[in-house]
VEXDO-612980 format. One line per 10 residues: their letters; for each residue x, y, z of N, C-alpha, C. Coordinates in nm, 3 decimals, padded with zeros to 5 digits, always signed. Each point is the difference from the previous one (the first is absolute). Layout:
A> X/Y/Z/X/Y/Z/X/Y/Z ~ ...
END
This chain:
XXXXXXXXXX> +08.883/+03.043/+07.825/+00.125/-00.013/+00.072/-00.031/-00.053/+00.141 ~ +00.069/-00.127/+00.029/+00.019/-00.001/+00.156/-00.006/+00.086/+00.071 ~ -00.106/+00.000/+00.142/+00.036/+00.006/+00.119/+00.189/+00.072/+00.032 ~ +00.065/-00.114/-00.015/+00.137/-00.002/+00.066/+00.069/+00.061/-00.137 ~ -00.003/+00.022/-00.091/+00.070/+00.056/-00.122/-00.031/+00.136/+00.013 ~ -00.179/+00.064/+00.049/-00.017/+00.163/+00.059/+00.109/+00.034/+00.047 ~ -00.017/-00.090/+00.153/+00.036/+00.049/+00.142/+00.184/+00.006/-00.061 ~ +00.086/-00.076/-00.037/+00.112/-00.037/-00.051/+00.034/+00.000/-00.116 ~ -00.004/+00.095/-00.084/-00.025/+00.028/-00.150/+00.169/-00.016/-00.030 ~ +00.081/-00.013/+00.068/+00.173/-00.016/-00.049/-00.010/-00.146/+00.089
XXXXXXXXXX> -00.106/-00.065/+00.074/+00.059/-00.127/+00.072/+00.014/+00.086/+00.169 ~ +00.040/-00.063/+00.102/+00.021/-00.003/+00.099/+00.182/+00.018/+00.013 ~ +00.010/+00.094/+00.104/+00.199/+00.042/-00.027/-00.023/-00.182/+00.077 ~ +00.171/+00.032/-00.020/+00.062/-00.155/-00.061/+00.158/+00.077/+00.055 ~ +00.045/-00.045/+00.153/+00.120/+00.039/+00.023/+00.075/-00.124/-00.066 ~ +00.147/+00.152/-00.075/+00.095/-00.060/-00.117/+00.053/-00.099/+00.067 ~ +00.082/-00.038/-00.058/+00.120/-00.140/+00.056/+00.137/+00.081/-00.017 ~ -00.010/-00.014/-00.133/+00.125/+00.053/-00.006/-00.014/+00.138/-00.044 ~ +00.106/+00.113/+00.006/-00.032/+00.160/-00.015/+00.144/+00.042/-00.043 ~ -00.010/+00.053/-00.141/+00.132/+00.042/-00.055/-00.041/+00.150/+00.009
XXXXXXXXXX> +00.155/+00.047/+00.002/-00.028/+00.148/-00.003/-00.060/+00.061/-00.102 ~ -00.028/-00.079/-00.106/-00.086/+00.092/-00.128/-00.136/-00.004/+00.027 ~ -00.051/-00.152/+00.086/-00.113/-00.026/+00.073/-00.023/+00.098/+00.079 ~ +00.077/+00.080/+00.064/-00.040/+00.096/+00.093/+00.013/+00.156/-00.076 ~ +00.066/-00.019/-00.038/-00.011/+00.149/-00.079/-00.137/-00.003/-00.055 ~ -00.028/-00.109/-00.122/-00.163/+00.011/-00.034/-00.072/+00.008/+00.084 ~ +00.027/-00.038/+00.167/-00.155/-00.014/+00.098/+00.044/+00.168/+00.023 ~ +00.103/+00.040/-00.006/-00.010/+00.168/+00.056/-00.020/+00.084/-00.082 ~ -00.008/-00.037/-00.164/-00.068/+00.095/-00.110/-00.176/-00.037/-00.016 ~ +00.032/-00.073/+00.052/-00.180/-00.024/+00.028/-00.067/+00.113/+00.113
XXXXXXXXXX> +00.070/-00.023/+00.061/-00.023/+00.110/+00.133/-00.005/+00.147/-00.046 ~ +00.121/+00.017/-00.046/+00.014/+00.139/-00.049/-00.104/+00.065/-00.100 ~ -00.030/-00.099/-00.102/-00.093/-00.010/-00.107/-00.135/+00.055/+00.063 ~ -00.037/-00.052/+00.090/-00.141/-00.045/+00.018/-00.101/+00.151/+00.006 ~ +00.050/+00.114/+00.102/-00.092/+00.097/-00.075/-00.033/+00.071/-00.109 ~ +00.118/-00.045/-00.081/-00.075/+00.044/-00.131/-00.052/-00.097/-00.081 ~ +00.032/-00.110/+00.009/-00.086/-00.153/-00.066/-00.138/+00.058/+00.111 ~ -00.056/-00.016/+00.097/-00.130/+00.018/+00.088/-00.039/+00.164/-00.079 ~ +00.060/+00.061/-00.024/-00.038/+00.123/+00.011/-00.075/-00.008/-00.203 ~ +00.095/-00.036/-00.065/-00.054/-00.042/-00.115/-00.090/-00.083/-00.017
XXXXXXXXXX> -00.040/-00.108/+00.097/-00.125/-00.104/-00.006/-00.110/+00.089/+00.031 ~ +00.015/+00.077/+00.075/-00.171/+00.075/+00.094/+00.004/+00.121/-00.079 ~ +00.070/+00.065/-00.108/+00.009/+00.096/-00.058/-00.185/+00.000/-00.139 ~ -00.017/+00.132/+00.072/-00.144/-00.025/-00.105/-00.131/-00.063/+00.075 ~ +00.059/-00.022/+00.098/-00.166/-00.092/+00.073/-00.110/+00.065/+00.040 ~ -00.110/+00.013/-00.029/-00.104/+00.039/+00.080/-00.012/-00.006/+00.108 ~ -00.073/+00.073/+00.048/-00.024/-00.034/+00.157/-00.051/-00.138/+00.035 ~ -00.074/-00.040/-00.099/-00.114/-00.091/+00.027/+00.076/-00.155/-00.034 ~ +00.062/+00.042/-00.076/+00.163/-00.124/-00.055/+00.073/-00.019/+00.119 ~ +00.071/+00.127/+00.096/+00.031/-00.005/+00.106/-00.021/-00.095/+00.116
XXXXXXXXXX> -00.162/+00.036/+00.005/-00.109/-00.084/+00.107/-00.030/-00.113/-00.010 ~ +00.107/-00.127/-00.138/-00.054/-00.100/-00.027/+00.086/-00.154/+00.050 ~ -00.060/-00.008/+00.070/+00.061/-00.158/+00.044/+00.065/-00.030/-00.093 ~ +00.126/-00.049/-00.006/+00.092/-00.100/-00.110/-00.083/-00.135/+00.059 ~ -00.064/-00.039/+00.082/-00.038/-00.136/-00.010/-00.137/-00.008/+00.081 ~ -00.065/-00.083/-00.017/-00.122/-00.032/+00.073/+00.067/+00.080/+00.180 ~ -00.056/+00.060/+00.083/+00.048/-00.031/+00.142/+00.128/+00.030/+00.034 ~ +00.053/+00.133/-00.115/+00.149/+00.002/-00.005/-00.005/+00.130/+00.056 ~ +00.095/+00.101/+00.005/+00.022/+00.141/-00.011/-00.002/+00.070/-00.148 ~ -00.007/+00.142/+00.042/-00.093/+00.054/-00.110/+00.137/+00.077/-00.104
XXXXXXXXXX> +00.047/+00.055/-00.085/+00.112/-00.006/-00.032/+00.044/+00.116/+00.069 ~ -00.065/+00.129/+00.055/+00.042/+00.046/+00.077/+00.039/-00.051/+00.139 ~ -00.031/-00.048/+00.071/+00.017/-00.066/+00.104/+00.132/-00.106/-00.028 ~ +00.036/-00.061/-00.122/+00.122/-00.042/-00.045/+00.119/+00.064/+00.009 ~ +00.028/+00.144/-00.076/+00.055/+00.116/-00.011/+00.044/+00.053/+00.172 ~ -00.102/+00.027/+00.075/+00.018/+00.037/+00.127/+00.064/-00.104/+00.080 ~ -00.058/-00.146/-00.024/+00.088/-00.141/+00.113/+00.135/+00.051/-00.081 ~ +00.044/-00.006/-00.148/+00.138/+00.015/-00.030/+00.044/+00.073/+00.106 ~ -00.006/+00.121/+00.012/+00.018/+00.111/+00.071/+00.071/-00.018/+00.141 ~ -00.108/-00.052/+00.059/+00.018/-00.055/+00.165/+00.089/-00.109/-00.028
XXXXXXXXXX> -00.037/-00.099/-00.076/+00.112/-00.133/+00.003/+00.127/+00.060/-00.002 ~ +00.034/+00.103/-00.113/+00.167/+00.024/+00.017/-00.005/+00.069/+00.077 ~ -00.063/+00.113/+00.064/+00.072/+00.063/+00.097/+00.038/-00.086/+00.130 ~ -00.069/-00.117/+00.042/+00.042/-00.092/+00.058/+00.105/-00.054/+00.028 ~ +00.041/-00.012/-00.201/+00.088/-00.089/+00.004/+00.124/+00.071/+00.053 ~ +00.010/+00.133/-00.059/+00.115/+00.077/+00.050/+00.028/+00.015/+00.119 ~ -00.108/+00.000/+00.074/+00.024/-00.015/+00.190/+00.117/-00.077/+00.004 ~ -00.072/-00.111/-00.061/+00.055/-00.185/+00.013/+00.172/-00.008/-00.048 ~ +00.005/+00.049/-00.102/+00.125/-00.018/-00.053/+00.064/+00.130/+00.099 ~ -00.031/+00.089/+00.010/+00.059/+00.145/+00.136/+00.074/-00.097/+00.077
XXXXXXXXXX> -00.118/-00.089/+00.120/+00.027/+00.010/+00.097/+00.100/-00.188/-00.033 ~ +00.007/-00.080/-00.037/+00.050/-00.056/-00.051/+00.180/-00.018/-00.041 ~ -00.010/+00.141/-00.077/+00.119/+00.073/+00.051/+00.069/+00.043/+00.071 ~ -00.069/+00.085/+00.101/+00.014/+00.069/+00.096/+00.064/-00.087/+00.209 ~ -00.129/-00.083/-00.046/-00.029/-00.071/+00.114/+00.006/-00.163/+00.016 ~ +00.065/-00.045/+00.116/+00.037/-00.181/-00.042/-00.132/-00.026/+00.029 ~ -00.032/-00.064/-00.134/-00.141/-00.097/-00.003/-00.097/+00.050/+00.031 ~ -00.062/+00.140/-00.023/-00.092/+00.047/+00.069/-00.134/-00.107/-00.023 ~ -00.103/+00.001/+00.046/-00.156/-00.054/+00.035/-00.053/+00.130/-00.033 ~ -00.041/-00.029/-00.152/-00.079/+00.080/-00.093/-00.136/+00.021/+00.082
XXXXXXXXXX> -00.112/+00.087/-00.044/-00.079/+00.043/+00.082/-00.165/-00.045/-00.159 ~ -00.029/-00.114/+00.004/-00.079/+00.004/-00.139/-00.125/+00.072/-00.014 ~ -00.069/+00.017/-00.095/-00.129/+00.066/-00.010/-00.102/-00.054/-00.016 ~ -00.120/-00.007/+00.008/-00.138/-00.045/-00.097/+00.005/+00.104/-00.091 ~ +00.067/-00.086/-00.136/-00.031/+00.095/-00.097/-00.145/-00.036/-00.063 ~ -00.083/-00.122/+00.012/-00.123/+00.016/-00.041/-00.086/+00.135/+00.069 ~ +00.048/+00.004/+00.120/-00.108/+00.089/+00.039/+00.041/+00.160/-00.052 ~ +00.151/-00.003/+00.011/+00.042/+00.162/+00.013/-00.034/+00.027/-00.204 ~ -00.055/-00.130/-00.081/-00.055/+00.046/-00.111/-00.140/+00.048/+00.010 ~ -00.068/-00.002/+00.141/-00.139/+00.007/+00.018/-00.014/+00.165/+00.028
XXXXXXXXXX> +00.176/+00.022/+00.043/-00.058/+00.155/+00.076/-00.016/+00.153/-00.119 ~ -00.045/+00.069/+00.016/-00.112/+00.117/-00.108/+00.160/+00.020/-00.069 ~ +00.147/+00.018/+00.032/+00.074/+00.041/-00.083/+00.041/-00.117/-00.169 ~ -00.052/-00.125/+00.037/+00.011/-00.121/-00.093/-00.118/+00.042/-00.067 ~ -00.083/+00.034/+00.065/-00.193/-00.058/-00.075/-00.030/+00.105/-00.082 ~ +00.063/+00.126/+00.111/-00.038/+00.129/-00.117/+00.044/+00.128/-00.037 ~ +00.159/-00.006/+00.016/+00.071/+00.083/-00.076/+00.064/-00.010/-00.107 ~ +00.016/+00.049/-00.072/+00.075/+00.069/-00.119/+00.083/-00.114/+00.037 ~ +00.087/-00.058/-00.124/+00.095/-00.068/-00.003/+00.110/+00.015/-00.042 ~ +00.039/+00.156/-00.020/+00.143/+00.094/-00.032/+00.064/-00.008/+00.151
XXXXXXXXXX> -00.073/+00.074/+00.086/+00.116/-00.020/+00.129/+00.086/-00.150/-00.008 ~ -00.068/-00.129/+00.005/+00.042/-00.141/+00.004/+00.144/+00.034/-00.124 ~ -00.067/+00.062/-00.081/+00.089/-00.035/-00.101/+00.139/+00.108/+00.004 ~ -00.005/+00.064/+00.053/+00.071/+00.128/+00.016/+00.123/-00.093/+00.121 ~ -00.082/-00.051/+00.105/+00.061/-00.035/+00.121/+00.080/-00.136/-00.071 ~ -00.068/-00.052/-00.075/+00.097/-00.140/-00.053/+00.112/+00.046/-00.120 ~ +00.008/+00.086/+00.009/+00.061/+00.073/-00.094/+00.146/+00.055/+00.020 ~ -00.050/+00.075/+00.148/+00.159/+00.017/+00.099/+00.052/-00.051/+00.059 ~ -00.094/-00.108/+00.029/+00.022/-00.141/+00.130/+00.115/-00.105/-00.137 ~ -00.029/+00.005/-00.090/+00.049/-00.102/-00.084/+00.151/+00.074/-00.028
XXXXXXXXXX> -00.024/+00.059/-00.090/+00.139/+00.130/+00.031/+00.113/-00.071/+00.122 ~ -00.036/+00.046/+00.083/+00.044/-00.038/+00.088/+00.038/-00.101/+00.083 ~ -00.092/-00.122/-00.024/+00.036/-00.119/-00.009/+00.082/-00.046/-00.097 ~ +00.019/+00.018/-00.087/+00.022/-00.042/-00.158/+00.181/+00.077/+00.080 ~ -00.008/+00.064/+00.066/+00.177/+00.001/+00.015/+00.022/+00.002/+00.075 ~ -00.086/-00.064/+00.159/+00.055/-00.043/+00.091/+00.027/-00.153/-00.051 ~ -00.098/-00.047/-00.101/+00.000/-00.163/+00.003/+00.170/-00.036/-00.091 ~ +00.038/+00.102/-00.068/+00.104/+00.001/-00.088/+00.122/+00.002/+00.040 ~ +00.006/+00.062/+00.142/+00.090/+00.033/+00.097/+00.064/-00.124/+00.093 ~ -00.119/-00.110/-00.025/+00.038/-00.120/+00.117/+00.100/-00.065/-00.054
XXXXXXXXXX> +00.084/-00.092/+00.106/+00.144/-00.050/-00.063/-00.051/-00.109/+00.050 ~ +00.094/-00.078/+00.027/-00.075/-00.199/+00.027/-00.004/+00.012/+00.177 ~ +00.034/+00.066/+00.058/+00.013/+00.045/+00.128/-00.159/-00.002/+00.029 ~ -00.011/+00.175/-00.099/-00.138/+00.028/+00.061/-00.137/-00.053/-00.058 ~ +00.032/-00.098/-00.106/-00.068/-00.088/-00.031/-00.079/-00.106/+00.059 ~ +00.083/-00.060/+00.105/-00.020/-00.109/+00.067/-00.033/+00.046/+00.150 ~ -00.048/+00.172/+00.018/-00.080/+00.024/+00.122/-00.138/-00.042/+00.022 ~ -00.029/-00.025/+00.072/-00.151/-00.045/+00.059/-00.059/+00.064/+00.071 ~ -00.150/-00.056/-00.028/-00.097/+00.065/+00.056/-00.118/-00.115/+00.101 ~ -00.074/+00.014/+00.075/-00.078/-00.107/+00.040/-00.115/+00.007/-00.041
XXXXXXXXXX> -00.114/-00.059/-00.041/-00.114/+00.051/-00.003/-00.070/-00.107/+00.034 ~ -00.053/+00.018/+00.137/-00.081/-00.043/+00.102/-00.150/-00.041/-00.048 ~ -00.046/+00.031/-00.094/-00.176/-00.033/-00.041/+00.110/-00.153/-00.035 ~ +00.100/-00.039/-00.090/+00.036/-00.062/-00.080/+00.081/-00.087/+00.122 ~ +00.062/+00.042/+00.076/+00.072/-00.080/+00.059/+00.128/-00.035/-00.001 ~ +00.067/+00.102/-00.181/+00.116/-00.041/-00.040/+00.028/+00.140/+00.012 ~ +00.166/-00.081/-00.039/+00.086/+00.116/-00.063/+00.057/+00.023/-00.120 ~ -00.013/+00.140/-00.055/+00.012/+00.015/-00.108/+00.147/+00.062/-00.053 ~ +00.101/-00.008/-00.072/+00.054/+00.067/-00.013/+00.029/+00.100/-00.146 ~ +00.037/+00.114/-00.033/-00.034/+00.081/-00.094/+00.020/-00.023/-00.132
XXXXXXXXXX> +00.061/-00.077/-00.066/+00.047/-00.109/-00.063/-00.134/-00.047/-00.072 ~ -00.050/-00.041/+00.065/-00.132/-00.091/-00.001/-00.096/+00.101/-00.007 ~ +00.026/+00.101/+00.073/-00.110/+00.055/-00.008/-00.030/+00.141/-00.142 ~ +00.102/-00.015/-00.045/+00.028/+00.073/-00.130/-00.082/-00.023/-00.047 ~ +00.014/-00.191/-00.067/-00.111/-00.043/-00.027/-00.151/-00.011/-00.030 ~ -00.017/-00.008/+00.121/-00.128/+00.022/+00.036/-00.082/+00.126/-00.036 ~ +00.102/+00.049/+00.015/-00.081/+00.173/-00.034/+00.007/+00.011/-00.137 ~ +00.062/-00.012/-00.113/+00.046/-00.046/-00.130/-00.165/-00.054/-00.051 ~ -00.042/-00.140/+00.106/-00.047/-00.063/-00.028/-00.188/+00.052/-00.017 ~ +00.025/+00.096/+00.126/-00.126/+00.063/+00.026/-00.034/+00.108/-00.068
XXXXXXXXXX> +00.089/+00.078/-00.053/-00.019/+00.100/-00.086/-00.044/-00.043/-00.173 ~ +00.056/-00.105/+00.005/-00.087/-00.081/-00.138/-00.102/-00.065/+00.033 ~ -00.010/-00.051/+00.101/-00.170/-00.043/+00.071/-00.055/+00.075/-00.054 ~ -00.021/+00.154/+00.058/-00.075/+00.084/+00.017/-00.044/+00.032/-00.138 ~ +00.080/+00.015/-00.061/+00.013/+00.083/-00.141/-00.078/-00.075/-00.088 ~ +00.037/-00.135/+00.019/-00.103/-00.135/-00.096/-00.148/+00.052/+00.057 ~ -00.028/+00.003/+00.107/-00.126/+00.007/+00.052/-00.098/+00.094/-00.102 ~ +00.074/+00.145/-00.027/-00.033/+00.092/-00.053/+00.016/-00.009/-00.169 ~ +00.101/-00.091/-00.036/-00.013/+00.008/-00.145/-00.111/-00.123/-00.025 ~ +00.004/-00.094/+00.033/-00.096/-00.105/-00.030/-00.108/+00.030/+00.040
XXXXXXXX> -00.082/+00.135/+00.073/-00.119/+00.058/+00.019/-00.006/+00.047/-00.167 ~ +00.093/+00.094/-00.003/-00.017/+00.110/-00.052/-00.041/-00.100/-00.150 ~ +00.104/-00.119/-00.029/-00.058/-00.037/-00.148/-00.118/-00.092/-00.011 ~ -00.012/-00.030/+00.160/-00.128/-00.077/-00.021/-00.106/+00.077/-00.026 ~ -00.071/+00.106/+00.061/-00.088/+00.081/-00.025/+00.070/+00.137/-00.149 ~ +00.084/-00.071/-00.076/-00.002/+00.081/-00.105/+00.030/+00.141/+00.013 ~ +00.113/+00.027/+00.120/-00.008/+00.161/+00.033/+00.160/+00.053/-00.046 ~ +00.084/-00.063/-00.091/+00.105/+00.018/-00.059/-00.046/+00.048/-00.143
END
């Protein structure tokens, strides 16, 4: 397998053009879905299965499990303050590194899963709640330069939660662990 087919195992997100409301309902059952689709992929793993790069130079599938983790709790800031606040200037992370720190590298991967669990919950009916109003709130994000608005950014998260998940199933059948 490619290099770029590892790293992008669904492709690279691809903002929609056009977005029907059934389009968005599926990007928000994706969302909702996702800890128990993640929670069913890592179900059964060894430790040592855990500790294994999905790709040459990649993260280890624990360290996958945990970025999930941090990525949405992020995101919920994002969509919070978004809501909350005109246009706030999001605050971004190094998530390469904050996968470097001892809670990614070497804990248990139930808390992650526990935390994406209530975080989703809960997203899953704030995101259900938006009307075309609060749809089209924005956010800035300054590493990027743009602005995002929630709409779009449904998306994206939709998009990343099947990232992630490919990462871990196309490990898992490449090394024969299904």
């Amino acid at each position: 397998m490619s290099h770029e087919k590892l790293k992008y195992p669904i492709g690279r997100y691809r903002r929609p053009e056009h977005v029907s409301p059934e389009d968005r309902q599926m990007a928000m059952d994706v969302i909702a879905a996702f800890p128990l689709r993640l929670g069913m992929a890592v179900e059964g793993l060894s430790e040592d299965q855990l500790n294994t790069p999905y790709r040459p130079e990649g993260w280890t599938v624990r360290q996958v499990v945990h970025h999930c983790a941090d990525s949405h709790m992020n995101a919920m800031v994002r969509f919070k303050l978004a809501l909350t606040e005109e246009q706030p200037v999001i605050k971004p992370y190094e998530e390469a590194r904050w996968a470097e720190l001892s809670d990614s590298i070497g804990l248990d991967i139930s808390p992650a899963l526990q935390l994406l669990e209530g975080l989703h919950a809960r997203w899953a009916v704030l995101l259900r709640s938006l009307d075309t109003t609060a749809l089209e709130c924005t956010y800035v994000h300054p590493q990027h330069g743009m602005t995002f608005n929630l709409d779009e950014t449904i998306f994206q998260y939709a998009w990343h939660c099947d990232h992630h998940l490919a990462h871990i199933i196309h490990l898992k059948q490449e090394k024969g662990w299904d």
